[in-house]
Backbone as a chain_set.jsonl record, in Angstrom:
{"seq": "XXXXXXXXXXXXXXXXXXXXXXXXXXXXXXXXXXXXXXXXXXXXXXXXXXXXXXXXXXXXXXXXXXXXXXXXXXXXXXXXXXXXXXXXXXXXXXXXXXXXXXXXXXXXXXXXXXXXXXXXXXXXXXXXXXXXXXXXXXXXXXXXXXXXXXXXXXXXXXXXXXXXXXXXXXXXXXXXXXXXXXXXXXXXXXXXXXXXX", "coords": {"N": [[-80.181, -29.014, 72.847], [-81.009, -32.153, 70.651], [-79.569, -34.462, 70.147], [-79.328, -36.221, 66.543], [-79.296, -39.385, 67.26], [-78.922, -42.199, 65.629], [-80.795, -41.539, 63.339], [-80.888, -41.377, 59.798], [-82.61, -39.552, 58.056], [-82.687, -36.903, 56.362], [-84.614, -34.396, 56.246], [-86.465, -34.861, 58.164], [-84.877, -34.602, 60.778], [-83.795, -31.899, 59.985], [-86.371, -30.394, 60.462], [-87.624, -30.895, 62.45], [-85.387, -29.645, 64.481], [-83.117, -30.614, 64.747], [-79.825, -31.639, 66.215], [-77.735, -31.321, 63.76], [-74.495, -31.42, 61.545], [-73.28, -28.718, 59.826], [-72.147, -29.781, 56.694], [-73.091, -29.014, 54.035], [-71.467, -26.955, 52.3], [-69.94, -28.359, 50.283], [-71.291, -29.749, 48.81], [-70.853, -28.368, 45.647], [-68.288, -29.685, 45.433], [-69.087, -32.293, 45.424], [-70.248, -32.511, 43.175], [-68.526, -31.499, 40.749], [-66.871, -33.467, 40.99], [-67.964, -35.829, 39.534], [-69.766, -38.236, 37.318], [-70.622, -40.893, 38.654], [-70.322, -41.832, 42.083], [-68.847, -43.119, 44.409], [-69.268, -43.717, 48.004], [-67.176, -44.124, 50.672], [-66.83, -45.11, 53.755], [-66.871, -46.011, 57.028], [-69.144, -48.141, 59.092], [-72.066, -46.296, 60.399], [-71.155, -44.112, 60.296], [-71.944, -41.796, 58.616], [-73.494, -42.062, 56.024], [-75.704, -42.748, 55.26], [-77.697, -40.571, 56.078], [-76.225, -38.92, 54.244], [-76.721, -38.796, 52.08], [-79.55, -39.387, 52.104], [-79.691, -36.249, 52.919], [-78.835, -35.097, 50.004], [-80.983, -36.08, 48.599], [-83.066, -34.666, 49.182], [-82.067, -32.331, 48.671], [-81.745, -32.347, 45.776], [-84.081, -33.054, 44.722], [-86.816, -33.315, 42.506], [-89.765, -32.96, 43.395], [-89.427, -31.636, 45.773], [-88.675, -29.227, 45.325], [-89.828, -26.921, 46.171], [-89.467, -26.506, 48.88], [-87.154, -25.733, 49.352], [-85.981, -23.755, 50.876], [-87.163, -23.904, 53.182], [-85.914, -26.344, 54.238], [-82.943, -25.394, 53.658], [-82.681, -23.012, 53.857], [-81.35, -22.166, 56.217], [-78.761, -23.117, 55.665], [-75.513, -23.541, 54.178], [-75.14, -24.46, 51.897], [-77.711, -23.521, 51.183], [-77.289, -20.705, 51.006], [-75.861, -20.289, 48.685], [-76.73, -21.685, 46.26], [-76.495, -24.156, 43.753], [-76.961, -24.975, 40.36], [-77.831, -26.994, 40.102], [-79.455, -27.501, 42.075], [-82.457, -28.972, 43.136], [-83.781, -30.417, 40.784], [-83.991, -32.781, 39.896], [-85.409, -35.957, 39.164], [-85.567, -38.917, 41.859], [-84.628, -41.623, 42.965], [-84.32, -43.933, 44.796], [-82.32, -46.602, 45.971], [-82.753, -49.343, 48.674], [-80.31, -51.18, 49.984], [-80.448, -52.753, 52.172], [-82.565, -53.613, 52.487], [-82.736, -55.804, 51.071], [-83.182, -59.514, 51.151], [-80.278, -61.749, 51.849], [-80.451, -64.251, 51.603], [-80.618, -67.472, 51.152], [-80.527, -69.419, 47.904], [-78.93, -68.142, 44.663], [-80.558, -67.857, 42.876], [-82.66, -66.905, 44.15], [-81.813, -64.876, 45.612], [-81.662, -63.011, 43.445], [-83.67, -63.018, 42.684], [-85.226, -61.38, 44.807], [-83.644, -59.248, 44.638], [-84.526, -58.289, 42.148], [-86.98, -57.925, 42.58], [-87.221, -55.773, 44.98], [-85.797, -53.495, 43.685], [-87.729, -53.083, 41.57], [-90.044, -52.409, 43.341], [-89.599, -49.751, 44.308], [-88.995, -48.677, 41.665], [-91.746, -48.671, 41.265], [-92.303, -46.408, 43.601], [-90.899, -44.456, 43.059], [-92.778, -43.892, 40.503], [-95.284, -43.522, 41.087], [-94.653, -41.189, 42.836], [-93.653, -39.132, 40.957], [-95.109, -38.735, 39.006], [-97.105, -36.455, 38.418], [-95.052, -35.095, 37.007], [-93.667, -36.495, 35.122], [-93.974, -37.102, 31.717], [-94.822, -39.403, 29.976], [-96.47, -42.736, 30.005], [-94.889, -45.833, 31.598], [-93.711, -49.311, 32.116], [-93.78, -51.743, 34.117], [-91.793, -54.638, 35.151], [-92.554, -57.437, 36.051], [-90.211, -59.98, 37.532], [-88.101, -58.89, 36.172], [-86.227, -56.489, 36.793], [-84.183, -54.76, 35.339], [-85.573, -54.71, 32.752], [-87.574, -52.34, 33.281], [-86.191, -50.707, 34.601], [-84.861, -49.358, 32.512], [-87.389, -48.982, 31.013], [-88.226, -47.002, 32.653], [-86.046, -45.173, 32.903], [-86.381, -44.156, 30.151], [-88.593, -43.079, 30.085], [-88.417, -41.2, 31.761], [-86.495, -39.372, 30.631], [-87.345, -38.69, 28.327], [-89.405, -36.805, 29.486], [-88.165, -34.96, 29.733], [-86.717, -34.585, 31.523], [-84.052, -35.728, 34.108], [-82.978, -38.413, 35.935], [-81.621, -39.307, 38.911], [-79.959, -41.568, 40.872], [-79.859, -43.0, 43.785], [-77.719, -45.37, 45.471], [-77.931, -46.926, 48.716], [-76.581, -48.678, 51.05], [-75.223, -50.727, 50.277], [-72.732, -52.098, 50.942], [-73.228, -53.62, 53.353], [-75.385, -55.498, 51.949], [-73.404, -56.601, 50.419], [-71.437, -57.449, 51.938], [-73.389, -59.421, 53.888], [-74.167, -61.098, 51.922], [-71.128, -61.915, 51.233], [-70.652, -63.211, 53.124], [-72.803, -65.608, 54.333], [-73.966, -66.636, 52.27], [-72.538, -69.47, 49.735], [-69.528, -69.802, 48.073], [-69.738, -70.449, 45.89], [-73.078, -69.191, 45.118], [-72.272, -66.981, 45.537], [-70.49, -66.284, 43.646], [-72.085, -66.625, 41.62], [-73.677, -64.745, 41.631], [-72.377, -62.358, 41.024], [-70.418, -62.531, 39.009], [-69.848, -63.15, 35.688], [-73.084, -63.608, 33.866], [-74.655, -62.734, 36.322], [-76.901, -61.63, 38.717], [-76.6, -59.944, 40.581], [-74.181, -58.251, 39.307], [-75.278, -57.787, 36.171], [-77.42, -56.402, 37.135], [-75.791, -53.602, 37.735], [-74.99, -53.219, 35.423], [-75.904, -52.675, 33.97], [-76.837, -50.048, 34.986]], "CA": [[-80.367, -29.501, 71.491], [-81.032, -33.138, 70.759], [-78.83, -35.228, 69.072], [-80.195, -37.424, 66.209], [-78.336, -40.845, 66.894], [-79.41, -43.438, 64.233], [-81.756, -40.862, 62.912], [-80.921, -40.994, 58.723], [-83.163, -38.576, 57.292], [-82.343, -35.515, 56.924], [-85.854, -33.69, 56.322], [-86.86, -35.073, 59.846], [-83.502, -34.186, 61.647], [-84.268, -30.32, 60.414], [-88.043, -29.825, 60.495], [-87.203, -31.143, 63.934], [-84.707, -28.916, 64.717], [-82.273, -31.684, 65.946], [-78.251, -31.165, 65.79], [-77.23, -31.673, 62.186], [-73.516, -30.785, 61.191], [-73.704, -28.479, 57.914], [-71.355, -29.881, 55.536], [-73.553, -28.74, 52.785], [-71.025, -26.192, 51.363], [-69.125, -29.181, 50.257], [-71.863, -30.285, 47.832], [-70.221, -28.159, 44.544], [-66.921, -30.786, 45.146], [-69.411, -33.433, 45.001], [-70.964, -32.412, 41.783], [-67.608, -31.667, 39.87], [-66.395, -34.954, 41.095], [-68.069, -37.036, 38.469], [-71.178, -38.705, 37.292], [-71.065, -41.92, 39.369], [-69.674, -41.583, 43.184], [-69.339, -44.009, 45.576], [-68.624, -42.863, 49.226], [-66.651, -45.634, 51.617], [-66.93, -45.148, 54.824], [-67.239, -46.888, 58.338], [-70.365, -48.246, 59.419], [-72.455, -45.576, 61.128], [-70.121, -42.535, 59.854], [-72.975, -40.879, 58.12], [-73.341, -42.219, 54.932], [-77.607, -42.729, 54.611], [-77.869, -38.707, 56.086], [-75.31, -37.357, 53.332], [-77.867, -39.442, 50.738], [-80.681, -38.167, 52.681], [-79.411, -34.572, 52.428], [-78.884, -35.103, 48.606], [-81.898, -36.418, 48.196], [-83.921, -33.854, 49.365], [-81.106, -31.211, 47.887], [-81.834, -32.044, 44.387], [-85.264, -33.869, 44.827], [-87.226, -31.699, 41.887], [-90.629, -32.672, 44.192], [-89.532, -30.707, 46.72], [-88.105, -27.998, 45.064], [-90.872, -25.512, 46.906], [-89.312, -26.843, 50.128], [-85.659, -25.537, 49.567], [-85.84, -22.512, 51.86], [-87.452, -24.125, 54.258], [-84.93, -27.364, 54.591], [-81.559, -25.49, 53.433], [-81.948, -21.932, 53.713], [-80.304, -21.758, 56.911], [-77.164, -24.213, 55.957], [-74.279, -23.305, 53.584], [-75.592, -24.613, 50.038], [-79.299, -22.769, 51.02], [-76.831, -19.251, 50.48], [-75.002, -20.502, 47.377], [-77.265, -23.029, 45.963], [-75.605, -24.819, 42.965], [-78.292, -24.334, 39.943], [-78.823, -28.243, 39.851], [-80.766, -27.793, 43.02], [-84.436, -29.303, 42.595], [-83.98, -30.445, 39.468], [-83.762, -34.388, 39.427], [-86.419, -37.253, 39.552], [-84.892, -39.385, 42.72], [-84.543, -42.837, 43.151], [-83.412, -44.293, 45.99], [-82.398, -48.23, 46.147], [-81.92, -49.578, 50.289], [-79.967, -52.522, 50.07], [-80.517, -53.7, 53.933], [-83.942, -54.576, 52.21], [-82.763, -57.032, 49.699], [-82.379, -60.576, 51.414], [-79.156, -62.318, 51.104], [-80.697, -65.295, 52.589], [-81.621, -68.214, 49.839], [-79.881, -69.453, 46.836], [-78.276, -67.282, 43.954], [-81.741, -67.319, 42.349], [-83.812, -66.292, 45.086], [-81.414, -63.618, 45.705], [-81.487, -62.654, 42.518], [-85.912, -62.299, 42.781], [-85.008, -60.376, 45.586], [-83.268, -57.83, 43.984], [-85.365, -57.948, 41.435], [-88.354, -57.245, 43.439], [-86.773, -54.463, 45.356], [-86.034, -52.507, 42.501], [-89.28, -53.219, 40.992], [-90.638, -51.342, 44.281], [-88.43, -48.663, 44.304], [-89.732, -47.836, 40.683], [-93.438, -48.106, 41.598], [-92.267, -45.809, 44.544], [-90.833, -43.143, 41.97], [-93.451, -43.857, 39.384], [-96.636, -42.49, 41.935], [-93.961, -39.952, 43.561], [-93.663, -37.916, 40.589], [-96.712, -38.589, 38.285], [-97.141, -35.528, 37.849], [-93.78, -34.455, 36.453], [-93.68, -37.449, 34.044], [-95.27, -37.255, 30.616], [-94.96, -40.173, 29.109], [-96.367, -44.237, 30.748], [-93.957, -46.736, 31.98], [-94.13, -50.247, 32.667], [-93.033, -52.435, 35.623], [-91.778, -56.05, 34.644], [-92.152, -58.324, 37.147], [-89.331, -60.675, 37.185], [-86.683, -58.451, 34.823], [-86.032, -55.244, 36.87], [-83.51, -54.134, 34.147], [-86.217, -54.23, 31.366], [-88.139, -52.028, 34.387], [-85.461, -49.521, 35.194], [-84.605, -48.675, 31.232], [-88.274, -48.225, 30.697], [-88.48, -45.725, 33.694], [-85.2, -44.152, 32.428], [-87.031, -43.634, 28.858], [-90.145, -42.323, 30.794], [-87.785, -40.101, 32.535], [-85.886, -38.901, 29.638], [-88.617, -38.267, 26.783], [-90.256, -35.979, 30.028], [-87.074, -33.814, 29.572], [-86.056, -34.968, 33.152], [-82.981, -36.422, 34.572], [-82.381, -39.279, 36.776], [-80.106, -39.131, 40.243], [-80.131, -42.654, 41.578], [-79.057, -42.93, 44.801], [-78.106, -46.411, 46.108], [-77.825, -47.228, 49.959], [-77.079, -49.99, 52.182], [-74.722, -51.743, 49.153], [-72.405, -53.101, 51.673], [-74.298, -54.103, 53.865], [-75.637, -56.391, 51.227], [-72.291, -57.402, 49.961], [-71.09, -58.119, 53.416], [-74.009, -60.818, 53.835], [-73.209, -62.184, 50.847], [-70.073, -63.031, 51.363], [-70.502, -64.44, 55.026], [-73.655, -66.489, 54.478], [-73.707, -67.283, 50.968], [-71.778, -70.438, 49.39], [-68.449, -69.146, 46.97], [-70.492, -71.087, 43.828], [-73.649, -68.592, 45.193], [-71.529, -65.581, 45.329], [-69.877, -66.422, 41.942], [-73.128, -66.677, 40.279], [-74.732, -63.614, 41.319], [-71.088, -61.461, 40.642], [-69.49, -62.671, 38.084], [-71.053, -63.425, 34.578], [-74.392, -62.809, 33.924], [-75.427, -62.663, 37.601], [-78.199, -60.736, 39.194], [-76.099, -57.874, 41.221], [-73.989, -57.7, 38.425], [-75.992, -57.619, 35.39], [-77.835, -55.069, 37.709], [-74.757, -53.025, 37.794], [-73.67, -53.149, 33.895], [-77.356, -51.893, 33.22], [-77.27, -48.327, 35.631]], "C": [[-80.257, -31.021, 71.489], [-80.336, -33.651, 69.616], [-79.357, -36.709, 68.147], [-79.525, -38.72, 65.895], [-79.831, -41.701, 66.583], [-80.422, -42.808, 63.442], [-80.709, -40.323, 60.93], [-81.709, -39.996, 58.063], [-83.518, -37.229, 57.923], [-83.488, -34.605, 56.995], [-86.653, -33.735, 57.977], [-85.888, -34.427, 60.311], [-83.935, -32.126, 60.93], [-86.1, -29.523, 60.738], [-88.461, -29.925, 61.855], [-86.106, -30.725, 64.541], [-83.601, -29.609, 65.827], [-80.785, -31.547, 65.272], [-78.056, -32.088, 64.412], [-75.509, -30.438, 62.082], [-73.476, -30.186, 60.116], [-72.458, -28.71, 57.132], [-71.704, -29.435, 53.665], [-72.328, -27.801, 51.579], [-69.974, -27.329, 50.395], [-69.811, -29.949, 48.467], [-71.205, -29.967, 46.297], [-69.527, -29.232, 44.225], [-67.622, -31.829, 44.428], [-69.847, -33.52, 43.492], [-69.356, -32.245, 40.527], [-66.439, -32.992, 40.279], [-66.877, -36.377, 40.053], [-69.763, -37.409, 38.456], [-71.389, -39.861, 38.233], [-69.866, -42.014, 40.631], [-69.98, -42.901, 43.969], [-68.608, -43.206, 46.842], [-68.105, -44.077, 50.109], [-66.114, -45.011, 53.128], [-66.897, -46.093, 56.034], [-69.033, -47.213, 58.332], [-70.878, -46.826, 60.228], [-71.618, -43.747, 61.178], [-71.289, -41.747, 58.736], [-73.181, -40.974, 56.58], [-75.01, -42.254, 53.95], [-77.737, -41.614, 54.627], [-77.095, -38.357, 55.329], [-76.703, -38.418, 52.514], [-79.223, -38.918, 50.995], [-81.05, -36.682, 52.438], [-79.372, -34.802, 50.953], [-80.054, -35.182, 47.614], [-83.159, -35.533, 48.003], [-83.232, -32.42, 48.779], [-81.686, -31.064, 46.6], [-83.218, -32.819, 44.149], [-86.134, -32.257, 43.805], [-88.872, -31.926, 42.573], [-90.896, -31.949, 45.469], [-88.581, -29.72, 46.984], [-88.29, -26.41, 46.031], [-90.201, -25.467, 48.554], [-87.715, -26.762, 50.836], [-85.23, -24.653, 50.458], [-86.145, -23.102, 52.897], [-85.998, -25.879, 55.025], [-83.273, -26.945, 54.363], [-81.345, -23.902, 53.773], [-80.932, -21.169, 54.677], [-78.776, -22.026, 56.992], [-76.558, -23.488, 54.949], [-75.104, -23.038, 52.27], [-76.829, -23.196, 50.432], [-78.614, -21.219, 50.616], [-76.251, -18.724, 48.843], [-75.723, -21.502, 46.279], [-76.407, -23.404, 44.609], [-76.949, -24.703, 41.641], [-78.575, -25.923, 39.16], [-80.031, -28.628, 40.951], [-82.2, -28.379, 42.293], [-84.553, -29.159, 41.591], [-84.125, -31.809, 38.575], [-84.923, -35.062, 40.347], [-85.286, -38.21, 40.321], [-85.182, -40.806, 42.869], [-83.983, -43.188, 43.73], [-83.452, -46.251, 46.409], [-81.678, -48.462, 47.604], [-81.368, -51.286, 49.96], [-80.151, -53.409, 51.451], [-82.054, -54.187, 53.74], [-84.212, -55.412, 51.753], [-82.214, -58.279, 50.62], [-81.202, -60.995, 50.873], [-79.302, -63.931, 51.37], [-80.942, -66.315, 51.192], [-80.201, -68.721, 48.847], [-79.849, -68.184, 45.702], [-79.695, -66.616, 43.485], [-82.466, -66.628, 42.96], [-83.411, -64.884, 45.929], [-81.922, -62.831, 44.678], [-82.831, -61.952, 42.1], [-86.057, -61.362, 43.572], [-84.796, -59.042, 45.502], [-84.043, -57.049, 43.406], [-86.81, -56.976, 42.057], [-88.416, -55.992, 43.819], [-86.61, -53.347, 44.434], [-87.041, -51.879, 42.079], [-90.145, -52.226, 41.858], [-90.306, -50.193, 44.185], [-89.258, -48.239, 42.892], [-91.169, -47.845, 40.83], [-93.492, -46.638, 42.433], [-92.24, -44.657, 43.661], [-91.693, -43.053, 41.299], [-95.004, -42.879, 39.991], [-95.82, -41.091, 42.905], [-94.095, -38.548, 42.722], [-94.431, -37.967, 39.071], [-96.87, -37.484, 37.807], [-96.061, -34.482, 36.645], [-93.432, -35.748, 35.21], [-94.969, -37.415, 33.049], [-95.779, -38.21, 29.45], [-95.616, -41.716, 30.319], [-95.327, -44.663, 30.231], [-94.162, -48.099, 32.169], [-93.079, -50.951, 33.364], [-93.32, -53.952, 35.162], [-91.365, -56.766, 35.584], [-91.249, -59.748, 36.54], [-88.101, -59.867, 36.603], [-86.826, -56.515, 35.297], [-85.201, -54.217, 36.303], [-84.485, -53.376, 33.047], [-87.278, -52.499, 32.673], [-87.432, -50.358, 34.252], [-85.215, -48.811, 33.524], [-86.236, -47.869, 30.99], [-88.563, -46.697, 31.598], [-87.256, -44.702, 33.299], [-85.779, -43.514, 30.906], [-87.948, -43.038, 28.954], [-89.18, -41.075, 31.099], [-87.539, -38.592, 31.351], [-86.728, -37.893, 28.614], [-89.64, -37.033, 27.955], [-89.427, -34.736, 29.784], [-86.508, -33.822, 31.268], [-84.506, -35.856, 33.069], [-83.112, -37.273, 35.734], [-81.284, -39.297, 38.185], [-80.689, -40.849, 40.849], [-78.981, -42.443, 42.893], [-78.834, -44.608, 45.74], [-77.498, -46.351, 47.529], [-77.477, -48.49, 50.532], [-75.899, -51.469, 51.443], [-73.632, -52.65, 50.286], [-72.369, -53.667, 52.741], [-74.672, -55.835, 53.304], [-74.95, -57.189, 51.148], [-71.149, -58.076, 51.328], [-71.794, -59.799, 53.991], [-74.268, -60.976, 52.841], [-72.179, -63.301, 51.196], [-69.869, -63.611, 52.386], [-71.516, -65.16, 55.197], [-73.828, -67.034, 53.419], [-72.585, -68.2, 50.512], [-70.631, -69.342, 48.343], [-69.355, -69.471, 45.639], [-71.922, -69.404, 44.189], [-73.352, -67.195, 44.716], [-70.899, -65.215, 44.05], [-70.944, -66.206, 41.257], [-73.89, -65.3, 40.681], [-73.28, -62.025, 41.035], [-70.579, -61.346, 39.731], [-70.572, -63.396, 36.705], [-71.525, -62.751, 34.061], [-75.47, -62.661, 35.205], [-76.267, -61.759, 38.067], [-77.372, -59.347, 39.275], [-75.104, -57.471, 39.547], [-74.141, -57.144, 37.025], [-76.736, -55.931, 35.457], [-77.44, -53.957, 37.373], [-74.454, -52.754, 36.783], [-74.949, -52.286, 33.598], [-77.783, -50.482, 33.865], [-75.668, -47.851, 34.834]], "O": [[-79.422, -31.428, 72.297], [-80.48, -33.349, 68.431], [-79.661, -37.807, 68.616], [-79.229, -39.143, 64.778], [-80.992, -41.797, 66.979], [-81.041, -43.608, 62.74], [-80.066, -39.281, 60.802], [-80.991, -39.523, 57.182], [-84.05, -36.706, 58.903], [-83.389, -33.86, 57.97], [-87.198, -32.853, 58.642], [-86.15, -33.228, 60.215], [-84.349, -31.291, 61.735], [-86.592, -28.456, 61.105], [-89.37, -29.283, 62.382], [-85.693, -31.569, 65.336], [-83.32, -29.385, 67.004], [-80.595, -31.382, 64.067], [-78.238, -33.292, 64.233], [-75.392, -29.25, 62.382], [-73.621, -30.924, 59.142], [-71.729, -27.737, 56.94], [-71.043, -29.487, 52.628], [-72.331, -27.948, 50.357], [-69.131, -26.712, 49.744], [-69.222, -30.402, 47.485], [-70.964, -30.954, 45.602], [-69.732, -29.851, 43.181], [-67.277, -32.302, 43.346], [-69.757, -34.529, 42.793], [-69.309, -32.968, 39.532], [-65.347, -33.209, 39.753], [-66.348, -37.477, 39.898], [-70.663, -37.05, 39.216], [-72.522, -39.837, 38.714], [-68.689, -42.222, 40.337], [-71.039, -43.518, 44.096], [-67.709, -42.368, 46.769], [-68.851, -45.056, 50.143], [-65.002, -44.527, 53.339], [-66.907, -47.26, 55.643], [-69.902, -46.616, 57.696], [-69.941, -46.207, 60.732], [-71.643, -42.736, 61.881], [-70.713, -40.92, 58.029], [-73.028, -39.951, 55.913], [-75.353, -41.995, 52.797], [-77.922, -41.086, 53.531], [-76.946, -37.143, 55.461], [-77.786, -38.223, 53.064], [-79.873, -38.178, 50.257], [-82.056, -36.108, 52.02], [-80.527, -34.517, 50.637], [-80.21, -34.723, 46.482], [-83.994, -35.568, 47.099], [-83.975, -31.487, 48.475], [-82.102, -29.976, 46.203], [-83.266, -33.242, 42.994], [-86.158, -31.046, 44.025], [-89.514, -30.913, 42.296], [-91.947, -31.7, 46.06], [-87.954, -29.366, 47.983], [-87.585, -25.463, 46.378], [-90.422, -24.523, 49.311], [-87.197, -27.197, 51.865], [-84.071, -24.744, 50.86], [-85.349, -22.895, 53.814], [-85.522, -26.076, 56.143], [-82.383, -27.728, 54.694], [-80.217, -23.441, 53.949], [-80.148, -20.244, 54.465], [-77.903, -21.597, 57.748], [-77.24, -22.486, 54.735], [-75.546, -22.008, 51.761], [-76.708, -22.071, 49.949], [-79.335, -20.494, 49.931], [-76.193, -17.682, 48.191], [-74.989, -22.042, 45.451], [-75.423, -22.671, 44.521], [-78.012, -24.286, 42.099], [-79.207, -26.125, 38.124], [-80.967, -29.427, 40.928], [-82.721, -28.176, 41.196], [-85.162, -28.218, 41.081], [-84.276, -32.009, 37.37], [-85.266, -34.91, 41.519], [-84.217, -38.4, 39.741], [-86.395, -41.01, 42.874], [-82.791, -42.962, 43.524], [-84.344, -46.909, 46.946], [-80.546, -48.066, 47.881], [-82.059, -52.286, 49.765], [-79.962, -54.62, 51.562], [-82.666, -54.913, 54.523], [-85.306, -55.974, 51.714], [-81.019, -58.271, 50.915], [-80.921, -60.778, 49.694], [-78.346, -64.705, 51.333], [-81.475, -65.798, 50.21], [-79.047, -68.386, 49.113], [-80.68, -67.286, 45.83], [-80.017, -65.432, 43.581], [-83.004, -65.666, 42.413], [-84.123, -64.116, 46.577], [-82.668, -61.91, 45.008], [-83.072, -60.901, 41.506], [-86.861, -60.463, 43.327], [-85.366, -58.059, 45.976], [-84.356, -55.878, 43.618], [-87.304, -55.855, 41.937], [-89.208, -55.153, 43.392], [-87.318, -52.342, 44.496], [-87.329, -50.682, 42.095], [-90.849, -51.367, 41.328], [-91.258, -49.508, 43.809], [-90.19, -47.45, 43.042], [-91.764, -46.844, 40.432], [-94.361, -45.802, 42.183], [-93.225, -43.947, 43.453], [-91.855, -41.847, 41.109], [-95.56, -41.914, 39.466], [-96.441, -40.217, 43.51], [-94.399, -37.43, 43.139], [-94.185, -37.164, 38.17], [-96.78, -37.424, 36.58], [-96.299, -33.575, 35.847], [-92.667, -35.34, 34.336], [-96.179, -37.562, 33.219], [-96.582, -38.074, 28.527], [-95.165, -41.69, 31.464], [-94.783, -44.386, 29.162], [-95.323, -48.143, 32.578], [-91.86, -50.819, 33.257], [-94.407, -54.461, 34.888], [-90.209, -56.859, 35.997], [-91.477, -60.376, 35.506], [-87.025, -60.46, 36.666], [-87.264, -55.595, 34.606], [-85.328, -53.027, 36.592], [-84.439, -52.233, 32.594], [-87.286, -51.51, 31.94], [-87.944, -49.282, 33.942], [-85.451, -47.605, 33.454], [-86.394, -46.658, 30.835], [-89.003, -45.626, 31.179], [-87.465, -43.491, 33.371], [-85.524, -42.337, 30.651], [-88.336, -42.357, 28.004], [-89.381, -40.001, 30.532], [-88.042, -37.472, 31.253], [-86.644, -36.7, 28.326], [-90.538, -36.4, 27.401], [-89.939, -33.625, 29.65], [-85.95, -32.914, 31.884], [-84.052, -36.461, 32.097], [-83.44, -36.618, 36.723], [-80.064, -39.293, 38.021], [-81.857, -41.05, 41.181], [-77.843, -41.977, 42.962], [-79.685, -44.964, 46.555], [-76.468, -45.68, 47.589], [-78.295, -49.399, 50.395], [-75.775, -52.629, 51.835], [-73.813, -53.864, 50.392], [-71.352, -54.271, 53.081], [-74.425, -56.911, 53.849], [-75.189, -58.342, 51.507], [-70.338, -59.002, 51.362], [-71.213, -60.83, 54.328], [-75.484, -61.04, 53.024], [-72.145, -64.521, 51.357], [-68.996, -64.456, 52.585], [-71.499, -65.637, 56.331], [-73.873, -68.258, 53.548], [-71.487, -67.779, 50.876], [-71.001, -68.23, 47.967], [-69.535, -68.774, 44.64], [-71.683, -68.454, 43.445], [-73.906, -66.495, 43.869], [-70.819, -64.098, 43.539], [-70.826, -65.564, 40.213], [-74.732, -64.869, 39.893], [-73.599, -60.843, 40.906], [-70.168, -60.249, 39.353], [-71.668, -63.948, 36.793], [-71.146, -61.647, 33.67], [-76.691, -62.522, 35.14], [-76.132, -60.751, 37.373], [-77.35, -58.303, 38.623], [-75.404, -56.518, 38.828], [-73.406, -56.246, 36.613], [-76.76, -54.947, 34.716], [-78.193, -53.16, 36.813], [-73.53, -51.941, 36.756], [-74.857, -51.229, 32.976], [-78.763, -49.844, 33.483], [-75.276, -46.685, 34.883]]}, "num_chains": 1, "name": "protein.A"}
């Protein structure tokens, strides 16, 4: 059996029948644990593959594809009856420069986001019944409209972010303190970001 080192996604790692540990039965905890989770971990302790697995857990585009990706693991016996039931969004922070001044972080972000909802917006097209629009520059005004798209479809939202410290790591080791102040504290980019999910 082959072991999938540095291999995050979990749909590859089983369709490729490569050693995966099943912690799935575990998922219930996660769900009566709260609406907004963070997980803190080590580097490289498995933190993209549990988001991975989640992703594709409750991903309602590939609902049809639950037997085939879970029915041999834990949840696939017990499923939980939010399975394949949420529009997915997934933000990688190891994509967002930290490189630049506050501002040019701050476009950065922006941008990324901005992708990220184009990404969802042609992902699940079909399952959305209302248009959206994408505001370049102001990925807030961006992400509300896509949550009001979402919403008015009779859908729900799972955002899943990745990679956050990472980010916040180069930040604070290449970025100036005035830099880091202005995109944290305030009305700064990440945090603004942050007050608005």
């Amino acid at each position: 059996m082959q072991f999938p080192y540095g291999i995050s996604d979990f749909q590859r790692i089983i369709k490729n029948r490569l050693f995966y540990v099943d912690r799935t039965h575990l998922i219930p905890n996660i769900e009566r644990a709260g609406d907004q989770l963070i997980f803190l971990r080590p580097r490289r302790f498995g933190k993209s593959l549990l988001l991975s697995m989640l992703e594709n857990y409750y991903d309602i585009a590939k609902a049809e594809q639950f037997d085939t990706l879970f029915g041999h693991l834990a949840i696939g016996k017990q499923p939980t009856p939010l399975h394949g039931s949420y529009v997915i969004m997934r933000w990688d922070f190891s994509l967002v420069s930290a490189d630049g001044n506050a501002k040019e972080i701050g476009q950065c972000l922006h941008q990324h986001i901005n992708d990220c909802i184009s990404i969802t917006l042609k992902k699940y097209e079909a399952h959305l019944k209302y248009q959206t629009s994408i505001i370049q520059g102001n990925a807030i005004a961006s992400f509300q409209s896509l949550v009001g798209c979402i919403n008015n479809s009779g859908l729900k939202l799972y955002l899943l972010i990745d990679e956050y410290d990472n980010f916040a790591n180069e930040l604070m080791m290449g970025a100036s303190k005035d830099h880091y102040a202005a995109l944290l504290h305030g009305e700064g980019a990440v945090r603004t970001i942050f007050k608005a999910v």
